[in-house]
Structure formats: C-alpha cells, structure tokens
N, C-alpha and C positions, 0 to 999 in steps of 0.2 A: 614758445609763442612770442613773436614781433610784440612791440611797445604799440606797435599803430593797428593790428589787430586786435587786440584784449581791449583798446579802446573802443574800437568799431563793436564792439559786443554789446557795451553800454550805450556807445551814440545814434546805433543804428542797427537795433535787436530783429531778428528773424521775425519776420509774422506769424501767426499763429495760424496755423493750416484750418482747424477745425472751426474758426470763426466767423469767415465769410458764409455766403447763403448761397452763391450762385457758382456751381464751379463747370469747367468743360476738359476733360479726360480727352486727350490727343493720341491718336494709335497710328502707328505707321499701317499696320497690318490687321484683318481680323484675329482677335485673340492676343495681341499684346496689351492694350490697359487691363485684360483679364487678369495677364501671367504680371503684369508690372506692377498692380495696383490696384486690383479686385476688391482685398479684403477694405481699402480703405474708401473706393468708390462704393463699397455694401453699406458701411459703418457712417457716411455720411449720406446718407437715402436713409437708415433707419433714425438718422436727428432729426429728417425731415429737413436733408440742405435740398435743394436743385441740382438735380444734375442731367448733365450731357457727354454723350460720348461719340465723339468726331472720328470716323474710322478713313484714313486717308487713300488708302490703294486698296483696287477689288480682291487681292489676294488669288490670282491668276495663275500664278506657277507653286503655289504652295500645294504640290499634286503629292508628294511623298508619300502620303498615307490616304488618298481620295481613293472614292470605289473605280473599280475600273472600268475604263468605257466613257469617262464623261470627258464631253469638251470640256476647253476653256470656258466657253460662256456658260455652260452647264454648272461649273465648280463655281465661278462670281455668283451664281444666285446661291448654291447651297451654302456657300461661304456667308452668304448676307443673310441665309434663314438663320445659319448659328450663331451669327452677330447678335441680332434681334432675341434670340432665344437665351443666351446666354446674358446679355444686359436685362430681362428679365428675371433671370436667378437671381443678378445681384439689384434688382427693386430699379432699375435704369428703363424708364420709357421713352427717351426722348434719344434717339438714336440717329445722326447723319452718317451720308458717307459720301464723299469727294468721285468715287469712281474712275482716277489718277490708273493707272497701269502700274501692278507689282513690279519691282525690278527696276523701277529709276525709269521707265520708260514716258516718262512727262519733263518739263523744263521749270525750275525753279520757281521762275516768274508766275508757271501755271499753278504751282502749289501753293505761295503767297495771296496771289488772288481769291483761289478758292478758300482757302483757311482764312484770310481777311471778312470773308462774307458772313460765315460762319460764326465767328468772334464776335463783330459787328451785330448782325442780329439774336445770337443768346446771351451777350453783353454778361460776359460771368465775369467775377473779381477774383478769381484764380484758376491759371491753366496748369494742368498736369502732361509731361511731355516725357516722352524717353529723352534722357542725356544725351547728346551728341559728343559731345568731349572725353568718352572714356576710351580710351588708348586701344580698348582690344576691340571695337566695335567697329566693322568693317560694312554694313549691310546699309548699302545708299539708299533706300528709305527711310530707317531709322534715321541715319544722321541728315537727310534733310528734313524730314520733318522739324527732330530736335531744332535744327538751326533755324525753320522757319517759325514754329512755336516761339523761342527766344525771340526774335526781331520782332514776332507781332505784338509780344507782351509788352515789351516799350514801348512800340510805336499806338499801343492801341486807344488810349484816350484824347492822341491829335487828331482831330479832325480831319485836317488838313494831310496829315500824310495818308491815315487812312483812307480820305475819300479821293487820292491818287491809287489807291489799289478797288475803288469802287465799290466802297464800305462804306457803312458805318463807323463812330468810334463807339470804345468797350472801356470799361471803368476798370481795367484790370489792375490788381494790386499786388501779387503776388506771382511769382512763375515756381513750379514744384516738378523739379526733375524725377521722371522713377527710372527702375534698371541703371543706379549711378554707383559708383564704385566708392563717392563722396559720401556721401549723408551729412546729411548737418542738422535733420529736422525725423519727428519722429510721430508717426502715426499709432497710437494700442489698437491693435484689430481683437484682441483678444475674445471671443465667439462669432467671428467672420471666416476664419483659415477657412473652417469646413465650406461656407458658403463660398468662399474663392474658388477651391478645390472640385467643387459641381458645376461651378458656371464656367470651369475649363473642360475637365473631363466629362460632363451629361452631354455636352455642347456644340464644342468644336472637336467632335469626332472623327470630320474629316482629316484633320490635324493629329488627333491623338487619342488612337484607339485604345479601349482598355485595356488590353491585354499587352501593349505593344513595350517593348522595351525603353522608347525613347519615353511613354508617358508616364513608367513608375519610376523611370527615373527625374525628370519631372517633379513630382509630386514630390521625393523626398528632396530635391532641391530648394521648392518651395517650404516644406515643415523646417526643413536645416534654417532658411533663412527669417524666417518668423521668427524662430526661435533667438536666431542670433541678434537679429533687430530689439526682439524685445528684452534677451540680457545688454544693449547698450543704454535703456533705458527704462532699465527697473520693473519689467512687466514681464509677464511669459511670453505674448505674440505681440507681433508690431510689424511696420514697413517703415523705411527709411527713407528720405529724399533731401537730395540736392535743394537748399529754397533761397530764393531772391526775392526782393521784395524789391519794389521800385528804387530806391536811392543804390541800392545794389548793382541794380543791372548796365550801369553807364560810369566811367570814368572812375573807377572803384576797384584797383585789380586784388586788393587784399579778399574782397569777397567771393573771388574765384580759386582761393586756396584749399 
C-alpha cells in the first residue's frame, strides 16, 4: 500500500453505510438491487432507514424465462407487479420506475434527467448503484446507469447544476457501488440472506423459475458470496460494496484503487 493511500485512510475514512437515514437503491433492470443488494436494503428497512428503490428500464426483452404468449407491453407490467411485490418482501414501499427502454434504447441525457428528478425529490444521503467500472461488465444499462448514478452523486447538492438537469438538489453524502469486483465497505446481513433469497425467487418468476437451472444456480451464487463477504469481515453473511464519500469522488484518483 502507497505512503499517500494509508494516509487517505486516516484523512479521509469511508463513511459509514448504516448511518444515514435516507437511502435510494438504483437498478438498471427489475430484480437487480434484489440480486445486488437485497439483504442490505432488508436490514436497513428493519432499522427503520428510508428507503427507495429507482428501477430504471421497463425490463422489456428480459423474455428468457416469461410465459409464453405475452407481448412486450404485457411483460413491462408483469415485470412492474414483481418489482412492487418483491420490494415488499424486503419491507421497500416506496418504489419508482423511469420506464427508459431495456437495452440502451434511451439517450444518456434522457437518463440523467430522469434519475436527476428522482434524487432531487427523495433527497437521500446515500445512493446505492451497480459499478460501472468492473472490467467484465458489458450490459449498457448497467454501466449507464452506474455512470449516471456516479455523476448525480456529485453533482447532487449544486443547485445550480442540478436545476440545469430540472431538479432539485439532494444532500447526498455517500455513493455505494453493489455487483463491484472492489469492496472496500462492508454491510452484516446476517438473517436477511433468506429474505433476499424470497424477494428474488417468490418474485421475479418471470426471470427465474424455481425449478430452472439458471435460478439454483443463482441462489448458490448468492449463499457462496454472503458467505465470502462475511469471512472478509468477521461475520458469517454480509455484502460488499465499492463506497465514496464525497471528498472521494472528485480529483482523488487513489480512492479509485
């Protein structure tokens, strides 16, 4: 470890995830803050934080495993009941969705805006975002979302830029990558897994049928990584995340390492 890292550790320490009150879960897709970040959106609803979870694309071609017969538009709504149904398992009532087209079929500018809005009026002090920067991640929702997430979290307590994207601004303090290949912060879900594990599989059916080979594999993907989250920080389950805290996310490249 660099002389100017080990500093940075002392002059300007990670936040502490479970302290804010108000947080907003960013999903490219229906069913990603589920598989990303479940157990710890469960575990901060049972402290009694705030929460919100921003679902950015209607999930239109996620047809894989839908019944057969249904339109597009038919799957956008079923996909939105198991949104709704599943942020319920895990105690989530406060549920948007942008309505953007799965597949990058929107223009950046259109997804800054709306996610501006969004931010703007739930004014949370930490966003939770898929990583855009992990090297094997190919799927242009994910990584723009991730990249819009990042720039709003900066940008969100200027007024002034914000209400160039026709916002509000948002007090955010913290930005909390999930699905990162990084971690540097560490969430205990320890009696959440199971509640993850329902508000995937009860839920998003259309996605991942019980019986289907992609969802038990799935599932032990998920127990593998609890598991390993929580041997890096001394617990049996946990999730990990990428975290930035404001002095982080600007002219700082050591805290990108």
């Amino acid at each position: 470890m660099s002389i100017t890292r080990l500093a940075l550790r002392f002059a300007a320490p990670l936040p502490a995830l479970l302290d804010f009150q108000r947080y907003l879960f960013i999903g490219p897709h229906p069913d990603d803050i589920e598989i990303g970040a479940g157990a710890t959106a469960a575990r901060l609803r049972a402290m009694g934080k705030e929460v919100c979870f921003l679902i950015c694309t209607d999930g239109r071609y996620g047809d894989g495993a839908a019944p057969a017969g249904l339109s597009r538009e038919e799957l956008v709504a079923l996909r939105r009941r198991e949104s709704l149904a599943s942020a319920r398992a895990l105690g989530v009532e406060d549920v948007r969705f942008l309505t953007l087209s799965d597949g990058g079929f929107y223009t950046e500018e259109q997804l800054l805006r709306a996610m501006a809005a969004v931010i703007g009026d739930f004014k949370p002090d930490c966003i939770f975002a898929p990583d855009p920067f992990v090297s094997s991640e190919c799927h242009v929702d994910h990584l723009r979302c991730g990249r819009a997430a990042g720039q709003l979290a900066y940008m969100a307590p200027y007024a002034g830029v914000m209400g160039g994207y026709g916002a509000s601004p948002a007090p955010v303090e913290a930005l909390a990558y999930y699905m990162t290949a990084r971690p540097s912060a560490y969430v205990k879900t320890r009696g959440y897994l199971e509640q993850q594990l329902r508000s995937i599989f009860d839920c998003h059916r259309s996605q991942f049928p019980p019986d289907a080979a992609e969802s038990k594999a799935l599932v032990l993907y998920l127990r593998l990584r609890s598991a390993d989250m929580g041997l890096r920080c001394g617990c049996t389950a946990a999730e990990g995340f990428r975290v930035l805290g404001r002095v982080h996310m600007h002219c700082l490249p050591e805290a990108g390492k």
